[in-house]
N, C-alpha and C positions, 0 to 999 in steps of 0.2 A: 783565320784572317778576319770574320768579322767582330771574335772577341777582342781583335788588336784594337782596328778600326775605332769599337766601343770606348777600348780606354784610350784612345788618344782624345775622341772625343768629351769625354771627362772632364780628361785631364786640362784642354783648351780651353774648358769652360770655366775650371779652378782658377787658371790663370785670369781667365776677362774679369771673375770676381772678385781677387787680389788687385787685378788693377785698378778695377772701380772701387774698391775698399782704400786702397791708396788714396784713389784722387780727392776723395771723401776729406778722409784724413788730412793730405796736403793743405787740400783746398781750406779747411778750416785753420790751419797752422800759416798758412802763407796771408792770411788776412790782418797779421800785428803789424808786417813790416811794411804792410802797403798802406796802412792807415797813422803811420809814425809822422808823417804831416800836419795830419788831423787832430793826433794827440798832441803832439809838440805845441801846435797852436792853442786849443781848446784848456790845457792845464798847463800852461803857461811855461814846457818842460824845456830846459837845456838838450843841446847835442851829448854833454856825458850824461844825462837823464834815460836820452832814448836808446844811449849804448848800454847802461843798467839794464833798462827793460831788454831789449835782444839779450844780454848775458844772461839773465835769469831764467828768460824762456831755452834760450840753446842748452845753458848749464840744465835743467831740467831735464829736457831732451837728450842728453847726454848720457849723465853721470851715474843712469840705473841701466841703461841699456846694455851694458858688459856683464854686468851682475845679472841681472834679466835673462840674458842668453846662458850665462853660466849655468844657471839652475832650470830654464827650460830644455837643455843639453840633456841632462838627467832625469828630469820628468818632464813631459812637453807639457806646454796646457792649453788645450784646445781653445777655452774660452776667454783667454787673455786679449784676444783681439775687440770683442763688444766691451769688456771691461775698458779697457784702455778709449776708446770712444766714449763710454759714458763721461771719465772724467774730462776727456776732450770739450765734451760737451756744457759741463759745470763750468770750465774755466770761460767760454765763448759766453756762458749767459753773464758770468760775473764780470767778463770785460766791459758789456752791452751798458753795465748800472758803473762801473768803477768810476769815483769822485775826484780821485785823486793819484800821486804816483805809487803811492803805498797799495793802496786795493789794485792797481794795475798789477804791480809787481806779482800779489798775490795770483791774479785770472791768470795771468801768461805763465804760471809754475804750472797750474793744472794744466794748462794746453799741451805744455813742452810734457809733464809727467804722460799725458795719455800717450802721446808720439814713443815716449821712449816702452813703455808698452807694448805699443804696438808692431814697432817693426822688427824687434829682434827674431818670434815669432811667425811673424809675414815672412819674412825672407825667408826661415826654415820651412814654409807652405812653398814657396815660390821651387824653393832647391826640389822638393816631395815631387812637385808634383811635374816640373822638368822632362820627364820620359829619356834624361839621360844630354837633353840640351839647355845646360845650365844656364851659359850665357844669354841665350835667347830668352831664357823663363826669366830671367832677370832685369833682363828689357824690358820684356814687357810688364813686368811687375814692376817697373821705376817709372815707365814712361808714365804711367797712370799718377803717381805721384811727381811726376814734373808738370805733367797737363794741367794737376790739380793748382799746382803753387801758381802756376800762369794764370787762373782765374780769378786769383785773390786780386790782384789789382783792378781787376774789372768790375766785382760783388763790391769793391770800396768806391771806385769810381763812381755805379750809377746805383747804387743802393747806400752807402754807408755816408760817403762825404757830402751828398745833399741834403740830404736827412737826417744826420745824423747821430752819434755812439750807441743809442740805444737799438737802433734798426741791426745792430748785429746780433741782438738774442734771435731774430728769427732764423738765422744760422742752426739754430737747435734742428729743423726742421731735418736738414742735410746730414745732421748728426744723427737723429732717427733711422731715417732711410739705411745708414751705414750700419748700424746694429742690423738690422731686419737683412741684408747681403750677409754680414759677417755670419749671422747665425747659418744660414743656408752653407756656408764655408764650414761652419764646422761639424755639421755632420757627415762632410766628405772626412775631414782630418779624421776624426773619431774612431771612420770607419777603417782606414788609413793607419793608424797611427802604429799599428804593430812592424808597418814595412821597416819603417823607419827603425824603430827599436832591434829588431834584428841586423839592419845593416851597419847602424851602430856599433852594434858587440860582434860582427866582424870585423869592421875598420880596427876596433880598438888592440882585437884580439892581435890584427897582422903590425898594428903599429908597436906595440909592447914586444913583440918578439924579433924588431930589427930597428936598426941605428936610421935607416931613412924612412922616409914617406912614400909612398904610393907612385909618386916620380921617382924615385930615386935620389932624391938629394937629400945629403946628408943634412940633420938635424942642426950643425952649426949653420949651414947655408937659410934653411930655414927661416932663423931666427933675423939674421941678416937682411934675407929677403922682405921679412914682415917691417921691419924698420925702415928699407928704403922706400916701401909701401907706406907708411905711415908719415914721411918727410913730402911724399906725392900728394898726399892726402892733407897738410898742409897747405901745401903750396896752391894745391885748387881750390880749397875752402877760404881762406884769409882773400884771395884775388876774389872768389865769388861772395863775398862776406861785404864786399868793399863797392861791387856792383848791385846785391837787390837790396841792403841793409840803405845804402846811401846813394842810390843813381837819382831816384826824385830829386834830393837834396841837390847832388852835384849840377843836374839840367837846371833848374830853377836859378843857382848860382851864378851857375860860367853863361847863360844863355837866355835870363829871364824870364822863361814860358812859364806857363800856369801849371798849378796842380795838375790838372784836367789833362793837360796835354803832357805829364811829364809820368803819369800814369800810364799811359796810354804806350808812352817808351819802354816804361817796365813792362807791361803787357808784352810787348812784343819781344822782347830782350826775354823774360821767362818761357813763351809759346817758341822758343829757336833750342833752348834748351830741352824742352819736350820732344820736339821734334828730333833732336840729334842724341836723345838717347837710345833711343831704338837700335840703334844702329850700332855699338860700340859691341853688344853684347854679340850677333850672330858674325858678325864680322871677326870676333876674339874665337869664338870658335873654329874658325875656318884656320885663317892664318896664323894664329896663338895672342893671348893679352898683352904680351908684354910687346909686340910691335904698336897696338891699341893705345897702351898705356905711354908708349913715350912719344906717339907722334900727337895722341888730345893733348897732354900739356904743354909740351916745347913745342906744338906747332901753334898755340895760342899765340906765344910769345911776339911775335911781330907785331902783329895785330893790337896786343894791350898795349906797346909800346908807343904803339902810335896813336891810341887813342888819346890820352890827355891835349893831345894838340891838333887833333880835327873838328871842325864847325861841327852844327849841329845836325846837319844834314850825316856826314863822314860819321859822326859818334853813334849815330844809329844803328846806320852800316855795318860798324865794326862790331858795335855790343853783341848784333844779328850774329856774327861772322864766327868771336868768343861763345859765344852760347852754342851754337854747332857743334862747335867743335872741342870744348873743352867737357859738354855734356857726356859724352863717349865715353869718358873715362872709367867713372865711378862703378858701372857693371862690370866694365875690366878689372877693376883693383880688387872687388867685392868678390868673384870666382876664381880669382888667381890664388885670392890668400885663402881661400874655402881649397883649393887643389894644393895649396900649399900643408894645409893643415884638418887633412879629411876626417870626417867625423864630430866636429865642433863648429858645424852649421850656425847655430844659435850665438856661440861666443862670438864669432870672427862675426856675422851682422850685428852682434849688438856692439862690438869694439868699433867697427869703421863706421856705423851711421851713429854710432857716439860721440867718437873722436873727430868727426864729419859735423855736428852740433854744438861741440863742445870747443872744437877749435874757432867754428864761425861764431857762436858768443864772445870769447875769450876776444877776438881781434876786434869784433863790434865795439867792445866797449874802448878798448884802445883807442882804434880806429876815431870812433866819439871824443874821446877828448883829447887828439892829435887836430881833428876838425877845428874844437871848438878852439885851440892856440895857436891854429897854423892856416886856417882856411879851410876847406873841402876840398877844392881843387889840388892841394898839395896831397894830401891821402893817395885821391889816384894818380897822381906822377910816380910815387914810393912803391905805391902797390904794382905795376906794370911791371915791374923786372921778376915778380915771383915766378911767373910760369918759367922761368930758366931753369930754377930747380926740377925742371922735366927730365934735365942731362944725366938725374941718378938714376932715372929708367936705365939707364945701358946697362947698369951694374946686376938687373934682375937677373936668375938663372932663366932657363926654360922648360916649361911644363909642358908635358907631353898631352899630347889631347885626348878624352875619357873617349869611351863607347860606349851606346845607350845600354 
């Protein structure tokens, strides 16, 4: 009993230090989109300028994290997590000096590169160290990185936009701190790392000797499943692409208010999304993800709907109302397709927070020069109807629930 006790407590402690590793992380990745004001202004950049910049960073953050997990799949590596911060790190100092849109372009590759690094990784620490409640370990390993992205508008608000592009090298600092946790992180992995490699070459063993998976559903279903998973994962990302990417922009426009205050909307619109992540992952446990997964997106839906057409008071409300509850989701999609497809921990996080980055660049840049011919305000009219693609939730199978 009290050797249990021990590793639960461990294992609790893994987790607080994956989610303060997150928010580390976040927090210095959510600092481009909150200072796209400031750049816009200061290098004199277009709206498709500042969807370039987002596409480059997200494409970044993408396009290595499926490779990334492919190959930590097969070999882990413990110390991918402070690597990937260092270059996190290099890009923040190089944004701090960047002259122009070309050396921007450059900083925000390293930032997105370190993210993509990092999380394939992290998620495979979060699933380890779990005790058998994924969802929940997943929670809490997001909510750290949603906490985090909600603080970037506030570090831009009262530290970068009065003072400054340059005052974001001291970001380095945060970056530090975050090596010095990771490292204490990986000498649990290290110590760890053999559970993981056995249970691997059992998964593999039981999945090579039959047609389904671990639930039972057959390998067509599967496949199926992952797709309508990935049309989900769309549909959240492009709607949430279209609010942190360009909410300043839209308040400013349709409503007049300042930076200062339209910041301060993003602030709060990110801190609802922290807060309602928590919650998708022990709740998917309980009752299973796939009720999680279709009621965070189509239950968004009314709510986007109505926002293009509430005051400014009402669009608050609502952003509050979309961040709740659309936040849910992404711990549900991210354990479902890990139960969907066990044993490739590493691929399946590095495919959805890729395809999760690489969707939200791809529509940024759209999005940007849809803005710059049509308004901003027209963006989110178009963008409000996505969360309806929530209705392919019905089509998912059902996965039965693990035991620790």
């Amino acid at each position: 009993m009290e050797k249990s006790l021990q590793r639960t407590n461990i294992t609790f402690t893994i987790l607080s230090l994956l989610a303060i590793s997150h928010m580390f992380n976040d927090t210095l990745q959510s600092i481009i989109p909150a200072i796209y004001p400031l750049l816009k202004n200061s290098l004199a950049l277009t709206f498709t300028q500042v969807g370039l910049i987002n596409l480059v960073y997200q494409m970044s953050s993408s396009i290595f994290q499926p490779i990334i997990g492919l190959i930590t799949d097969k070999k882990p590596q413990p110390y991918s997590l402070p690597v990937g911060m260092t270059l996190s790190m290099i890009g923040i100092i190089s944004l701090a000096f960047a002259s122009d849109f070309f050396y921007t372009l450059i900083a925000v590759f390293f930032i997105g590169l370190g993210s993509s690094i990092f999380h394939p990784e992290a998620s495979r620490l979060a699933y380890l160290a779990s005790g058998g409640k994924y969802g929940l370990a997943q929670s809490i390993f997001q909510v750290g990185g949603n906490f985090g992205s909600s603080i970037g508008p506030l570090i831009a608000l009262w530290i970068i936009t009065p003072y400054g592009q340059k005052n974001i090298s001291w970001l380095a600092i945060i970056a530090l701190i975050a090596i010095g946790v990771m490292l204490i992180i990986n000498k649990w992995y290290k110590a760890n790392i053999s559970r993981l490699k056995s249970r691997n070459t059992v998964i593999k063993k039981n999945s090579d000797s039959t047609e389904t998976n671990s639930n039972n559903i057959p390998k067509s279903k599967v496949i199926i499943a992952i797709v309508i998973l990935l049309i989900l994962v769309f549909s959240k990302y492009v709607y949430m692409t279209s609010l942190t990417s360009y909410y300043t922009f839209y308040l400013i426009n349709k409503f007049n208010i300042s930076i200062h205050d339209a910041q301060l909307y993003l602030f709060a619109f990110l801190f609802a999304i922290a807060a309602g992540t928590i919650i998708g992952g022990p709740v998917g446990d309980r009752i299973g993800r796939k009720y999680v997964i279709w009621f965070s997106i189509l239950g968004t839906a009314p709510f986007a709907l109505m926002m293009p057409y509430a005051n400014l008071m009402w669009t608050c409300i609502l952003s509050i109302i979309i961040g709740l509850i659309l936040s849910s989701a992404f711990s549900a999609i991210l354990i479902y397709a890990q139960e969907l497809v066990p044993g490739k921990v590493g691929l399946i996080g590095g495919l959805f927070f890729g395809l999760a980055f690489g969707i939200a660049g791809i529509a940024s840049a759209i999005l940007g020069r849809i803005a710059d011919h049509t308004g901003i305000q027209y963006v989110y009219s178009i963008c409000s109807f996505l969360p309806l693609l929530g209705l392919a939730a019905s089509f998912l199978p059902n996965t039965k629930k693990r035991k620790s």
